[in-house]
N, C-alpha and C positions, 0 to 999 in steps of 0.2 A: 401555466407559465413555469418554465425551469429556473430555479434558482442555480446561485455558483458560490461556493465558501472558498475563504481561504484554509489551508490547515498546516499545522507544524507536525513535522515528524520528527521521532529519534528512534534511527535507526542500528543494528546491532551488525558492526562491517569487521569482515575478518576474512582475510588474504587464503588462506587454510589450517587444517586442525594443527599446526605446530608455531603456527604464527600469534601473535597479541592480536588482539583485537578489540574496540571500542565503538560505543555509540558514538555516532554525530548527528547534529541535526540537519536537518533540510525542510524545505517549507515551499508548498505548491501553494501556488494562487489561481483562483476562477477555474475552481473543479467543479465542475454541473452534480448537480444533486443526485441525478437520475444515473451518474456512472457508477459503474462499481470500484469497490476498495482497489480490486487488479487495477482495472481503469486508470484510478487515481496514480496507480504505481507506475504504470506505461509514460503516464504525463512527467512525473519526477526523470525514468529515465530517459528520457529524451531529452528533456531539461540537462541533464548532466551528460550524453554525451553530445550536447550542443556545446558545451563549455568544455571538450575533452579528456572527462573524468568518466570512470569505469561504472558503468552500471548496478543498478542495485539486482543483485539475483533471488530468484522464487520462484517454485517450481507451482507448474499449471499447466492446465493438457485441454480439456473441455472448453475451462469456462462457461458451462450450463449448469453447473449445480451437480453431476453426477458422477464425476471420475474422484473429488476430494483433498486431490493429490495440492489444493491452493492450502495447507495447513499451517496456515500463519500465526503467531500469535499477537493479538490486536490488543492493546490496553490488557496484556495481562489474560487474556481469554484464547483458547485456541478457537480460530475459524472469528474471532471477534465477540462483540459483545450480545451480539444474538443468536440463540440457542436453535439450533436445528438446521441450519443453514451454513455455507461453505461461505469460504471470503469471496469466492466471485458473484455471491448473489448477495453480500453482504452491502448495502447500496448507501453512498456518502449521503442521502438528506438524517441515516442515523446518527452524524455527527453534526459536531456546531461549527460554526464557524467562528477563528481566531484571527484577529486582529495582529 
């Protein structure tokens, strides 16, 4: 059986290299365990441009683990908190769920 977490993001948004830029938060509800971190990101932006706000951008080609190009950094870790593996196989049951 699939579980679903909720989780909070802060995210690091900036218009282009001459512009300010700031985290904001945002916070997806009932993300399936079994998706991945991209996944989780797809669900945010759709969330937002359902609400008419601009997308979160991050660059990704594959999505199997082999091209790299997902080089996020996740709590501080490039590609996340698990070593050997790219963000798109990085898979949300390694986080908890927030309330």
């Amino acid at each position: 059986m699939e579980h679903t977490i909720n989780v909070n993001l802060k995210i690091w948004r900036q218009r282009g290299p001459k512009e300010p830029g700031k985290f904001v938060k945002y916070r997806v509800e009932n993300v399936s365990t079994g998706s991945s971190f991209l996944e989780m990101l797809d669900m945010l932006n759709q969330q937002l441009v359902d609400k008419g706000e601009e997308p979160v951008v991050f660059d990704n080609d594959c999505r199997e683990g082999i091209c790299g190009m997902c080089s996020l950094y996740v709590n501080g870790h490039p590609h996340g908190p698990v070593q050997g593996i790219t963000t798109c196989q990085l898979h949300m049951r390694k986080f908890h769920n927030e309330e």
